[in-house]
KEVO-455793 format. One line per 5 residues: their letters; for each residue x, y, z of C-alpha. Coordinates in steps of 0.2 Angstrom, whole numbers. Layout:
! residues N
A) X/Y/Z  ...
END
This chain:
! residues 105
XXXXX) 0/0/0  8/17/-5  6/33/6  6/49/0  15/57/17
XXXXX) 13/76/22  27/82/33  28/97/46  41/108/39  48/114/57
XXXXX) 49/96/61  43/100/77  39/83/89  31/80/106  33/61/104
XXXXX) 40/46/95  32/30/88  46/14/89  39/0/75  49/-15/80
XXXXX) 54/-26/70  51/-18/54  33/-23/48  24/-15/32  8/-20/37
XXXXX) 11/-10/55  19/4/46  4/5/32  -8/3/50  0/18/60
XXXXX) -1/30/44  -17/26/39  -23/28/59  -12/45/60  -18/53/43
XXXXX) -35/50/49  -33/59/65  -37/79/66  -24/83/81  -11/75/75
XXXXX) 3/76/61  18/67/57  34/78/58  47/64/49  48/47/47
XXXXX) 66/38/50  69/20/43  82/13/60  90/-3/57  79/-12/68
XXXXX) 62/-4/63  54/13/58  53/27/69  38/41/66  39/56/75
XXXXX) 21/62/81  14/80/84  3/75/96  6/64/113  -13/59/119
XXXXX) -15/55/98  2/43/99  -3/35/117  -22/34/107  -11/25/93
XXXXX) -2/13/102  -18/6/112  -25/5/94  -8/-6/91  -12/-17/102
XXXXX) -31/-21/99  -26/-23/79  -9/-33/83  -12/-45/100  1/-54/99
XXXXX) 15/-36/99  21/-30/116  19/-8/120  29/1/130  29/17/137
XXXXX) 44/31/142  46/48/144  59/61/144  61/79/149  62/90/134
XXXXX) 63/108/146  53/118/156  37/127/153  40/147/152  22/150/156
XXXXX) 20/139/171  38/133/175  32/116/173  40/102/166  37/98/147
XXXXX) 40/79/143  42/71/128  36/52/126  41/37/117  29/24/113
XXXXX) 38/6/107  25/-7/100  38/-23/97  31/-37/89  37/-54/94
END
């Protein structure tokens, strides 16, 4: 299946999506799932060694995503990090940045 992919040109991120190993068909699942969603928009799109990683615009959309992952592919394995990225300068809070890994066995 070919995808016609719309980047962000600021290739600004607020998290990352790990496809493990590389699998087309999850790859094909998680565009199709991300073009259909309004809040969220895929800033690039790196081929790793190991799998495909797809960087999101939109953290509740990727953590949305990866639950998606798991009803669609039962037999992958999520997991969920985070990062601090910096600090708020409105509120002085702390602004993560997450990092979703669906690995399938």
């Amino acid at each position: 299946m070919k995808h016609e992919l719309i980047f962000r040109t600021d290739q600004y991120y607020q998290g990352i999506l790990q496809i493990r190993p590389r699998n087309k068909e999850v790859l094909d699942f998680s565009i199709s799932e991300i073009k259909k969603s309004k809040s969220c928009e895929l800033s690039k799109l790196i081929e790793t060694k190991p799998g495909y990683d797809l960087y999101l615009t939109s953290q509740r959309a990727l953590q949305a995503l990866g639950i998606k992952l798991k009803r669609k592919f039962p037999s992958g394995i999520l997991k969920k990090s985070k990062s601090i990225f910096g600090k708020s300068r409105m509120t002085s809070r702390e602004v993560y940045r997450v990092t979703v890994c669906f690995r399938l066995r």
